[in-house]
N, CA and C of each residue as an Amber inpcrd file, in Angstrom:
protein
   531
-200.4090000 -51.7780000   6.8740000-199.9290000 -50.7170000   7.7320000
-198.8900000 -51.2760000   8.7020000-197.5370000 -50.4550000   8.6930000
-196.7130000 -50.6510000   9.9450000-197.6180000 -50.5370000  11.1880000
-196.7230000 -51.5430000  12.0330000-196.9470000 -51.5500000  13.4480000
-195.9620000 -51.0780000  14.3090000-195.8070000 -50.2910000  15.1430000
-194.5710000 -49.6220000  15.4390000-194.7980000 -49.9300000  17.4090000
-193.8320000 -50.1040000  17.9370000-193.3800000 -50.4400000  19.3760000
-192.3930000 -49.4840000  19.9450000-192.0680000 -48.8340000  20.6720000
-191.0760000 -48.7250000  21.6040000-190.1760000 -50.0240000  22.2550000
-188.6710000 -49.9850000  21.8830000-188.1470000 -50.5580000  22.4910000
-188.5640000 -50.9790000  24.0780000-187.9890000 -52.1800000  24.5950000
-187.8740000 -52.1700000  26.0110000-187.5230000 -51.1390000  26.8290000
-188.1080000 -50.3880000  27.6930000-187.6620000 -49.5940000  28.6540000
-187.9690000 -48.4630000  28.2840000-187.6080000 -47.5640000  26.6270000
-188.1580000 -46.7420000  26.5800000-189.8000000 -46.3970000  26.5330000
-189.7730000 -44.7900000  27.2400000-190.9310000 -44.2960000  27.5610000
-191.1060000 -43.1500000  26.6540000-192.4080000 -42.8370000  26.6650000
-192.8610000 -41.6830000  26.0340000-194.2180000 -40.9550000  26.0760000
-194.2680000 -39.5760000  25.9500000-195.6090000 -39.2900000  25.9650000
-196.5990000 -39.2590000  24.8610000-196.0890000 -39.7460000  23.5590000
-196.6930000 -40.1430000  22.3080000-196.5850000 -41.4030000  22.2530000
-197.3020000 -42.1260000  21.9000000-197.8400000 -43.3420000  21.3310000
-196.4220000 -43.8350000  20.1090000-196.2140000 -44.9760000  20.3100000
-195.1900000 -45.7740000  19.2240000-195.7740000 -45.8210000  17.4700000
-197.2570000 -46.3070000  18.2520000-197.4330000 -46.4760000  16.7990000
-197.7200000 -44.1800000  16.3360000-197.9850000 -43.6100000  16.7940000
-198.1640000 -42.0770000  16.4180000-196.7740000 -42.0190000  15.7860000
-196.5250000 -41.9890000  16.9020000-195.0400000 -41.3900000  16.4730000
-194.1990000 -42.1080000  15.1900000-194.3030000 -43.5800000  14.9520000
-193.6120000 -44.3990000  13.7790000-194.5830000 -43.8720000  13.0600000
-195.6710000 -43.7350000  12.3660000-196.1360000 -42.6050000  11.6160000
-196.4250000 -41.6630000  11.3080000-195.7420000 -40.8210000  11.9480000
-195.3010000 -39.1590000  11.7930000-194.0040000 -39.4260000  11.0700000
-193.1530000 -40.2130000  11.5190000-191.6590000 -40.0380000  11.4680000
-191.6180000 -40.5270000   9.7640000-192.3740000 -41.7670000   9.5310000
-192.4810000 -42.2090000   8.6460000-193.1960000 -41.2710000   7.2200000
-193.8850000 -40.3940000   7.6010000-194.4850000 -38.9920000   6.7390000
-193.2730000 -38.0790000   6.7190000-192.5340000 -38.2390000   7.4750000
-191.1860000 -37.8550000   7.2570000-190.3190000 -37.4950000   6.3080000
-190.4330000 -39.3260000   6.1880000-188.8160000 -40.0870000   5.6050000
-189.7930000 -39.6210000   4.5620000-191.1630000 -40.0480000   4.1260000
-191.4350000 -39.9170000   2.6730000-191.2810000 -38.5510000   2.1140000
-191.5940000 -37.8000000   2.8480000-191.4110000 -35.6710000   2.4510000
-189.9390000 -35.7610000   2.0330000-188.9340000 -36.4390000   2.5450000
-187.7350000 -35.7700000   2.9410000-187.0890000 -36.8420000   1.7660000
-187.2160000 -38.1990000   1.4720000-186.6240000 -39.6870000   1.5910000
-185.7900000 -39.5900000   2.2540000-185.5120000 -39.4230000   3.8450000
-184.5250000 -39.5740000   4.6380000-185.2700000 -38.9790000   6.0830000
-184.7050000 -39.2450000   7.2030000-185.2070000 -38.4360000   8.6980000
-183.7540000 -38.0430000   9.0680000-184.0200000 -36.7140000   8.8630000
-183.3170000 -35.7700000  10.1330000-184.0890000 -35.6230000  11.8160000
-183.0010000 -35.7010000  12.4670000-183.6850000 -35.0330000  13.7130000
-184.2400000 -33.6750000  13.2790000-183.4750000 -33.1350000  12.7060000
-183.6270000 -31.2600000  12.8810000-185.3260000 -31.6970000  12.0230000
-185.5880000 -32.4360000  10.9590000-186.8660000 -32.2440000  10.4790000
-187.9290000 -33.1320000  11.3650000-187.1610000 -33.9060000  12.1150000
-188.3520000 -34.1450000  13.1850000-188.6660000 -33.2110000  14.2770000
-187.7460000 -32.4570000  14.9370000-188.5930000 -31.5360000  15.7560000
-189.1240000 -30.3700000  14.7500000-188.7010000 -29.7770000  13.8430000
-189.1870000 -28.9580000  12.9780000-191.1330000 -29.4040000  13.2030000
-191.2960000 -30.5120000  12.4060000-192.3050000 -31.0340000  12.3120000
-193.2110000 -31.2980000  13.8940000-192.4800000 -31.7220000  14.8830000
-193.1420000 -31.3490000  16.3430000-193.7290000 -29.7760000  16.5890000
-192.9980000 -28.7370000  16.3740000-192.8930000 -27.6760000  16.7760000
-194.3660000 -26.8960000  17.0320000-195.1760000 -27.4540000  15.9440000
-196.3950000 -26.9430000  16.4370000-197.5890000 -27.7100000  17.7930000
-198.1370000 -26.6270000  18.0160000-198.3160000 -27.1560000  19.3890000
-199.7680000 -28.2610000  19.3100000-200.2620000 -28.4540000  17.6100000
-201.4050000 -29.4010000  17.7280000-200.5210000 -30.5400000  17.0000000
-199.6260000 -30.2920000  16.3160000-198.4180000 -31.2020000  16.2450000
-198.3220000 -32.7880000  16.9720000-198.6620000 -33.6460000  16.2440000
-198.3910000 -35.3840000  16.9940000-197.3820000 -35.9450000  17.8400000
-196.0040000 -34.9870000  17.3720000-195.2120000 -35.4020000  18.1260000
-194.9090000 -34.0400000  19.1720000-195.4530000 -33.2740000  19.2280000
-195.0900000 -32.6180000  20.2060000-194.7590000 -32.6050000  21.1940000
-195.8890000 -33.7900000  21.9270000-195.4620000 -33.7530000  23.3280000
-194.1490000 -34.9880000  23.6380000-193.7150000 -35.3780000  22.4950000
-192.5240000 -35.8910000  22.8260000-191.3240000 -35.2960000  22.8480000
-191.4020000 -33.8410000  22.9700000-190.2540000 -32.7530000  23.3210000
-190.7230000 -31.6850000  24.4470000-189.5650000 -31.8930000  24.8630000
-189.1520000 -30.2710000  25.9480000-189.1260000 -29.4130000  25.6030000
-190.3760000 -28.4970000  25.3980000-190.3700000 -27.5860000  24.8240000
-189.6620000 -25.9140000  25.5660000-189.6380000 -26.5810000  26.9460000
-189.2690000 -25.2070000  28.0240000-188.0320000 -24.6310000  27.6220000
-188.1740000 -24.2070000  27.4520000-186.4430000 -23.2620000  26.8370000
-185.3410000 -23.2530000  27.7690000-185.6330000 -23.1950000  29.0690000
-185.2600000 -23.1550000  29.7920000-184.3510000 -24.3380000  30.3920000
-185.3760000 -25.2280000  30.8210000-185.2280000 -26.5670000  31.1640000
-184.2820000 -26.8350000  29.8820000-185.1960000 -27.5270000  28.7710000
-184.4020000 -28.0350000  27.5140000-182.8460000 -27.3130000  27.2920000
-182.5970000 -26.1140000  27.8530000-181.2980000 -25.5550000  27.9020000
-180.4630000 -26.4750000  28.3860000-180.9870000 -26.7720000  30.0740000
-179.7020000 -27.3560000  31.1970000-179.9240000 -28.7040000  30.7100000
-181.1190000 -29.3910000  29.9740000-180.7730000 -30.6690000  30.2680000
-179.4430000 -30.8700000  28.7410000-179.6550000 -29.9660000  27.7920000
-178.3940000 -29.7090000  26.7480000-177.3130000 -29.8280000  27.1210000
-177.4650000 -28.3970000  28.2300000-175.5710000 -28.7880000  28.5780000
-175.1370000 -29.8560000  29.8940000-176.0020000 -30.6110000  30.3910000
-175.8520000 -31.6830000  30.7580000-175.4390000 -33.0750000  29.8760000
-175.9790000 -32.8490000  28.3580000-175.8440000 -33.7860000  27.6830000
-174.0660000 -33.2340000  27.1290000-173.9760000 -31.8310000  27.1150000
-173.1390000 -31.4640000  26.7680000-172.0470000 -31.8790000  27.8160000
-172.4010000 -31.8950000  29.0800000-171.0830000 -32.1230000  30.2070000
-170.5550000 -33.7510000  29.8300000-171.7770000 -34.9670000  29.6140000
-171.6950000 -36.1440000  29.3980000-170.7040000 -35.9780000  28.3590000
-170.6640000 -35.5020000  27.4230000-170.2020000 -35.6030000  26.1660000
-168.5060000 -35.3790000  26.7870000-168.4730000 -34.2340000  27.1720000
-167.4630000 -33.5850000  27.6260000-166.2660000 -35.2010000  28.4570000
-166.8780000 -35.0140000  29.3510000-166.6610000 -36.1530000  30.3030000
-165.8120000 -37.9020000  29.8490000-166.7360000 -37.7390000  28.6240000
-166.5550000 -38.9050000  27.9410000-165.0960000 -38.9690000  27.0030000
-165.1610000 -37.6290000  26.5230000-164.1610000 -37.6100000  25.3890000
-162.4800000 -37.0680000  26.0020000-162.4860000 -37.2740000  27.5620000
-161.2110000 -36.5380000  28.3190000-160.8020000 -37.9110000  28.1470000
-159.4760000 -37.9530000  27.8280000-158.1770000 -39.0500000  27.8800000
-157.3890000 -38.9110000  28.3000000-156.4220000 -40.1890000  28.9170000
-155.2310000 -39.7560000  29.7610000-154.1090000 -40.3540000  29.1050000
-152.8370000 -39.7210000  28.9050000-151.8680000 -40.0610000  28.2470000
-151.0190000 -40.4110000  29.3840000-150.4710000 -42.0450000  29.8120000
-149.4380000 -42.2490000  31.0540000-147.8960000 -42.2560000  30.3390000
-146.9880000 -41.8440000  30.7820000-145.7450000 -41.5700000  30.3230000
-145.4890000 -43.6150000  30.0280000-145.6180000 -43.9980000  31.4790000
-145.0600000 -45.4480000  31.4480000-145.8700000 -46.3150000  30.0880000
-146.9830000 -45.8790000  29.4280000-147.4410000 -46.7190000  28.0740000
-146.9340000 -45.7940000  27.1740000-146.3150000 -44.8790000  26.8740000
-145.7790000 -44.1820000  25.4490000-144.1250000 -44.0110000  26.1860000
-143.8560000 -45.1110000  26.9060000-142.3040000 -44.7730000  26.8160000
-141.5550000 -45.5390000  25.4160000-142.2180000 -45.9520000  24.6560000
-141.4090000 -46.4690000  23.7140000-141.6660000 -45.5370000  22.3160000
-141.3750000 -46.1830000  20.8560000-141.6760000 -45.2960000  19.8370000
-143.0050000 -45.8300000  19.3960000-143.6910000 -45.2900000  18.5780000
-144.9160000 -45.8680000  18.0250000-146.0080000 -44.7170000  18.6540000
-147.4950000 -44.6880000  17.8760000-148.1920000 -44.2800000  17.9560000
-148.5780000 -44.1050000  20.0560000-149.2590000 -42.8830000  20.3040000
-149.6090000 -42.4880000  21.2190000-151.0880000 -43.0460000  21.8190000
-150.3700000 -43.5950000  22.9130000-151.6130000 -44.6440000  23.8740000
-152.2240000 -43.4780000  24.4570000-153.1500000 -43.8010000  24.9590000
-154.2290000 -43.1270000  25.7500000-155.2750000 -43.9470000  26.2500000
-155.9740000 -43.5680000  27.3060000-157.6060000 -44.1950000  27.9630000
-158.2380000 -43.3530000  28.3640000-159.5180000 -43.8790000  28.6720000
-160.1300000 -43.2050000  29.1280000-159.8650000 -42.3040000  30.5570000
-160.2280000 -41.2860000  30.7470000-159.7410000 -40.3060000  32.1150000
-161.1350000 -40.9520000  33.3370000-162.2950000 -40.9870000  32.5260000
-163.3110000 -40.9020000  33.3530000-163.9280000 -42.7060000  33.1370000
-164.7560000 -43.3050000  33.6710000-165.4910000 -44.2300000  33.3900000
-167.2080000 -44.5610000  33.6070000-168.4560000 -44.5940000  32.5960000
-169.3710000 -44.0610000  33.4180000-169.9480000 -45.3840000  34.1630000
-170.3350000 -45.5160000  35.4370000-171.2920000 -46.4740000  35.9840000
-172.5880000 -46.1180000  36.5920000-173.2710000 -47.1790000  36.9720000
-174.6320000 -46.9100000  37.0670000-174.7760000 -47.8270000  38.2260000
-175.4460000 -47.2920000  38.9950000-176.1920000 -48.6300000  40.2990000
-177.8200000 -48.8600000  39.9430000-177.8420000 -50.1360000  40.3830000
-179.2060000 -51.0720000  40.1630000-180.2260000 -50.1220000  40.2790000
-181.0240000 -49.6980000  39.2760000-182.2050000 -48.8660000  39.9450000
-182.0480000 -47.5230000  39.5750000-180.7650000 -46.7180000  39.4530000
-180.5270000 -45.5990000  38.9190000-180.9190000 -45.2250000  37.8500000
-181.1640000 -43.9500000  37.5520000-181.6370000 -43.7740000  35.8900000
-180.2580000 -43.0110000  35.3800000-179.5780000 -42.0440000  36.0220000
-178.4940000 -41.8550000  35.3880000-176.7100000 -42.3380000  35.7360000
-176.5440000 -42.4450000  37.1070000-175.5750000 -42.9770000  37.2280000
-174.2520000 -42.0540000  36.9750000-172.9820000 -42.2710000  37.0650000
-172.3150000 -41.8870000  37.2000000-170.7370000 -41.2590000  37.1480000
-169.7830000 -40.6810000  36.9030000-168.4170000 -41.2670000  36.6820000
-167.3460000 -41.4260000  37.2270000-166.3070000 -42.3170000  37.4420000
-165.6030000 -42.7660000  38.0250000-163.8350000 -42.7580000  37.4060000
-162.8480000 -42.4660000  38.2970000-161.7330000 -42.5550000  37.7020000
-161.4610000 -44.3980000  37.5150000-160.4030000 -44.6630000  36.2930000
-159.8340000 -45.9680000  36.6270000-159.2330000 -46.6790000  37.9810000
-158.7220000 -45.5680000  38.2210000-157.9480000 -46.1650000  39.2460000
-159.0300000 -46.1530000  40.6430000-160.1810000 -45.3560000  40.8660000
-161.3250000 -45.9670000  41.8500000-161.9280000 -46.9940000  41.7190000
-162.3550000 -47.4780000  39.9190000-162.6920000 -48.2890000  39.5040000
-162.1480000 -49.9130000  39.9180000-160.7880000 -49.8430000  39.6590000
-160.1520000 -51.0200000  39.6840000-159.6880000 -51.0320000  41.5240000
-159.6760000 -50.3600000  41.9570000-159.8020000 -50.3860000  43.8080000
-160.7250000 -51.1050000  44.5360000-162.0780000 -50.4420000  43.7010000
-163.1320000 -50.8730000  44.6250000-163.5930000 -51.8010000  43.8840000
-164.1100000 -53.2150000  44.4710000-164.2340000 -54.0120000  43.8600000
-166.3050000 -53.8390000  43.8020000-166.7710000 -52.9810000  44.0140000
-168.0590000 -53.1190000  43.9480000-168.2060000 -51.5580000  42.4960000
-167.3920000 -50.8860000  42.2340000-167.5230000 -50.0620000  41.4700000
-166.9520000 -50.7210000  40.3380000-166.3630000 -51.2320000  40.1600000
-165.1560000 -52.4180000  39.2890000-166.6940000 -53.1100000  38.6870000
-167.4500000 -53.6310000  39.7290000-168.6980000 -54.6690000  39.0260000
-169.7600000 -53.4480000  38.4950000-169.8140000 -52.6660000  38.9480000
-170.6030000 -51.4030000  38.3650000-170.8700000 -51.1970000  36.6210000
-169.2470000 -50.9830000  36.7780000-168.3930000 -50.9040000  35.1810000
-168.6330000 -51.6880000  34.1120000-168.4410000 -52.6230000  34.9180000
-168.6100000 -53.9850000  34.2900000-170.0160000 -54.4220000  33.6450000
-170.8320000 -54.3070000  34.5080000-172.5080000 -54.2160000  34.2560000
-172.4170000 -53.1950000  33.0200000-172.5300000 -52.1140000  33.0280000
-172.4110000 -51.4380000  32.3190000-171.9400000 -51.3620000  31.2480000
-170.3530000 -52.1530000  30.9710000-169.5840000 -52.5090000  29.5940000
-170.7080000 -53.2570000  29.0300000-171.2160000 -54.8180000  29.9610000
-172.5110000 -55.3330000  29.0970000-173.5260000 -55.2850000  28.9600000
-173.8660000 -54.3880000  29.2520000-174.7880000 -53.5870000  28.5320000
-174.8960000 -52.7530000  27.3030000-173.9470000 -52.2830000  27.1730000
-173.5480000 -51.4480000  26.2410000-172.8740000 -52.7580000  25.2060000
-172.3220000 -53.7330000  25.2130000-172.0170000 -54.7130000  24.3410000
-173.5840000 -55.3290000  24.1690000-174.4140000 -55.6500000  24.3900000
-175.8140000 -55.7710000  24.3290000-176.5300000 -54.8840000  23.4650000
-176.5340000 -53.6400000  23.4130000-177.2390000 -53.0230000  22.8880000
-176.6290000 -53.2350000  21.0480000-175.1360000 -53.2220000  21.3040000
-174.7950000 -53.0690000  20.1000000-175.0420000 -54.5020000  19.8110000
-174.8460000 -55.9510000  20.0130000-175.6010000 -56.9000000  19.6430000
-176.9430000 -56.9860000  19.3210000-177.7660000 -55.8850000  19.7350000
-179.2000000 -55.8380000  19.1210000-179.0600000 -55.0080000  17.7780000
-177.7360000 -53.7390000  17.9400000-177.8280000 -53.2080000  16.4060000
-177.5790000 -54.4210000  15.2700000-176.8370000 -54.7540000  16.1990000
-176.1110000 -56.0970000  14.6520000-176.9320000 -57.2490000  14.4640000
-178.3270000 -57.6900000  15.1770000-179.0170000 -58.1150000  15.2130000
-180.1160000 -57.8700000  14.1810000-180.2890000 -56.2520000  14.1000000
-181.1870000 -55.6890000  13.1070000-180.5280000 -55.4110000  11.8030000
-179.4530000 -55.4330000  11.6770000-178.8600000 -55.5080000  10.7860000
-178.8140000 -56.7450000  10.1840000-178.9220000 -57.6550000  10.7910000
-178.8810000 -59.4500000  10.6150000-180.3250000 -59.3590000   9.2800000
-180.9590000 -58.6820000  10.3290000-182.3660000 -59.1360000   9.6740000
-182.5100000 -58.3240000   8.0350000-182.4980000 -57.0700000   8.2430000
-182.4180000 -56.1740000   7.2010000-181.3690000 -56.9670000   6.0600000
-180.1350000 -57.9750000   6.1620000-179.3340000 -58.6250000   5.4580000
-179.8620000 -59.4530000   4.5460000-180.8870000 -60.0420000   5.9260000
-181.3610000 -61.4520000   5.6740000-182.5970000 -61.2640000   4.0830000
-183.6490000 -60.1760000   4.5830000-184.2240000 -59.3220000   3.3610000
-183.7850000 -59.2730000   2.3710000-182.5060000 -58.5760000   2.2830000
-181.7480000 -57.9260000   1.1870000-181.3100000 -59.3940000   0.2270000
-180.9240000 -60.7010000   1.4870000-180.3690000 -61.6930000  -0.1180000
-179.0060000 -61.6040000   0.0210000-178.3080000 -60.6270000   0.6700000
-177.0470000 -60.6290000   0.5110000-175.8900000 -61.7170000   1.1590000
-175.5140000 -62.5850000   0.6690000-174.6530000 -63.5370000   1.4260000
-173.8120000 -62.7720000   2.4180000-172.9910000 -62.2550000   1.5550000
-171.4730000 -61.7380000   1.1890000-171.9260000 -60.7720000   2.8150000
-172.4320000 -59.9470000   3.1300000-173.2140000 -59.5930000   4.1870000
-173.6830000 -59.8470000   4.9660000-174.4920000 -60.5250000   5.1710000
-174.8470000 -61.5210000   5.9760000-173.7650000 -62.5110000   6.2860000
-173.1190000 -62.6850000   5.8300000-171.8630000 -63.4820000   6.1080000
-171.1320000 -62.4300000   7.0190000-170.8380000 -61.7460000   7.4300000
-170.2190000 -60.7210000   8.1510000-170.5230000 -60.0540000   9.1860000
-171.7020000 -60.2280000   8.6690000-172.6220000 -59.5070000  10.3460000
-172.8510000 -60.9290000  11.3260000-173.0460000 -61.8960000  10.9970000
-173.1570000 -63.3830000  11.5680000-171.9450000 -63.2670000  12.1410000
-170.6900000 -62.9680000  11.4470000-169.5200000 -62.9080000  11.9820000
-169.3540000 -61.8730000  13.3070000-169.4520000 -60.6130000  13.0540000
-169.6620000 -59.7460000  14.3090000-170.5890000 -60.1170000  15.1960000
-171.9140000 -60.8880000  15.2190000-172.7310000 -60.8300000  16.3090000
-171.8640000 -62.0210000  17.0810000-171.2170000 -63.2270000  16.4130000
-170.3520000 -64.2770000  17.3630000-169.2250000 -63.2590000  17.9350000
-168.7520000 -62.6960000  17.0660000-167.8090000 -61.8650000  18.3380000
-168.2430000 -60.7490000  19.6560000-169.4890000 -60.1980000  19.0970000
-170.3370000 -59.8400000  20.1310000-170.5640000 -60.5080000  21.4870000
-170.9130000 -61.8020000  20.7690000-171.4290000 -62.9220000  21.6350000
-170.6350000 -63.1380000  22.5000000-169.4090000 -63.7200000  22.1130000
-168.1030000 -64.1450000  22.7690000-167.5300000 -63.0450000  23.7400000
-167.6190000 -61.5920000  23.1510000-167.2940000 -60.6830000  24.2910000
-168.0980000 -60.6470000  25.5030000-169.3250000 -60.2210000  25.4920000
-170.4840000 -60.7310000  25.9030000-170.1930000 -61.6540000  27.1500000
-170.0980000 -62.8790000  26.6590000-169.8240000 -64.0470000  27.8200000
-168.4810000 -63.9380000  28.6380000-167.5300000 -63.5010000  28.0160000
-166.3340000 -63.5430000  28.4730000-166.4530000 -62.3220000  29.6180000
-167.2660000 -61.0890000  29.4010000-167.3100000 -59.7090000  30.5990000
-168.3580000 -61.1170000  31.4020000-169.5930000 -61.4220000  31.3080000
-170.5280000 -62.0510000  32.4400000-169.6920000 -63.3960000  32.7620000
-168.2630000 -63.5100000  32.3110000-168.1760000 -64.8610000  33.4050000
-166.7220000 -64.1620000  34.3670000-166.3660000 -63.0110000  33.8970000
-165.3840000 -62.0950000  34.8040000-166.4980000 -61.0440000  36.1150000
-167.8130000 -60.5450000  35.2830000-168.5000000 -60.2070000  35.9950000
-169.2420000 -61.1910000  37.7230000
């Protein structure tokens, strides 16, 4: 029998190991997991995973279009005349930037140009870039492993390759940080 964990940090009101075997009755019904067939499968109220959803209609609405504003937020870009004064494809950045302070659970967004002003929102950012370069070093990490299973050189040869560049980004933000 699998043994199933919650990552670091995440919380929940179902059990890791419940829930990795619900999800897993899943994949076998389905051979694949959708979200849409995992709450499907929550929906009833003696249901295992139930109480790992918002069921309030209400609530579960705003915290949507909150996820929806994030989304929003994220995907605004700014086009500066002075980087597309030449010919060639059209530059852009980000409009917004998100940061977080020590202790916060959601945190926040910031223009570039507050960003690069304040030198304590600047380290905010920064925290935050590695973190987010972290997490994806743990995807490519599990991917390492799943490689390593599989036998595949040719693969494993490549993902070894991305986690050193991971790595290297990684060190290079914590020694600017």
């Amino acid at each position: 029998m699998q043994q199933y964990i919650y990552r670091a940090g995440f919380h929940c009101k179902v059990p890791a190991q419940v829930a990795g075997e619900e999800i897993e009755k899943i994949r076998k019904k389905y051979a694949n997991i959708k979200t849409v067939d995992v709450v499907d499968a929550a929906r009833p109220k003696k249901a295992p995973l139930h109480p790992a959803f918002n069921w309030d209609d209400a609530n579960a609405a705003e915290l949507y279009r909150l996820f929806q504003a994030r989304v929003l937020i994220r995907k605004i870009r700014v086009i500066s005349p002075e980087d597309n004064a030449g010919p060639g494809p059209v530059i852009h950045k980000p409009a917004f930037i998100h940061v977080r302070r020590d202790g916060e659970k959601t945190g926040y967004y910031q223009t570039p140009d507050v960003i690069v002003a304040h030198l304590d929102e600047f380290q905010l950012a920064m925290s935050e870039a590695i973190q987010k370069l972290t997490s994806a070093k743990q995807a490519v990490d599990e991917l390492e492993m799943i490689a390593k299973k599989a036998d595949s050189k040719e693969r494993l040869a490549m993902i070894i390759i991305a986690c050193r560049a991971l790595e290297t980004a990684n060190g290079a933000l914590r020694m600017v940080h």
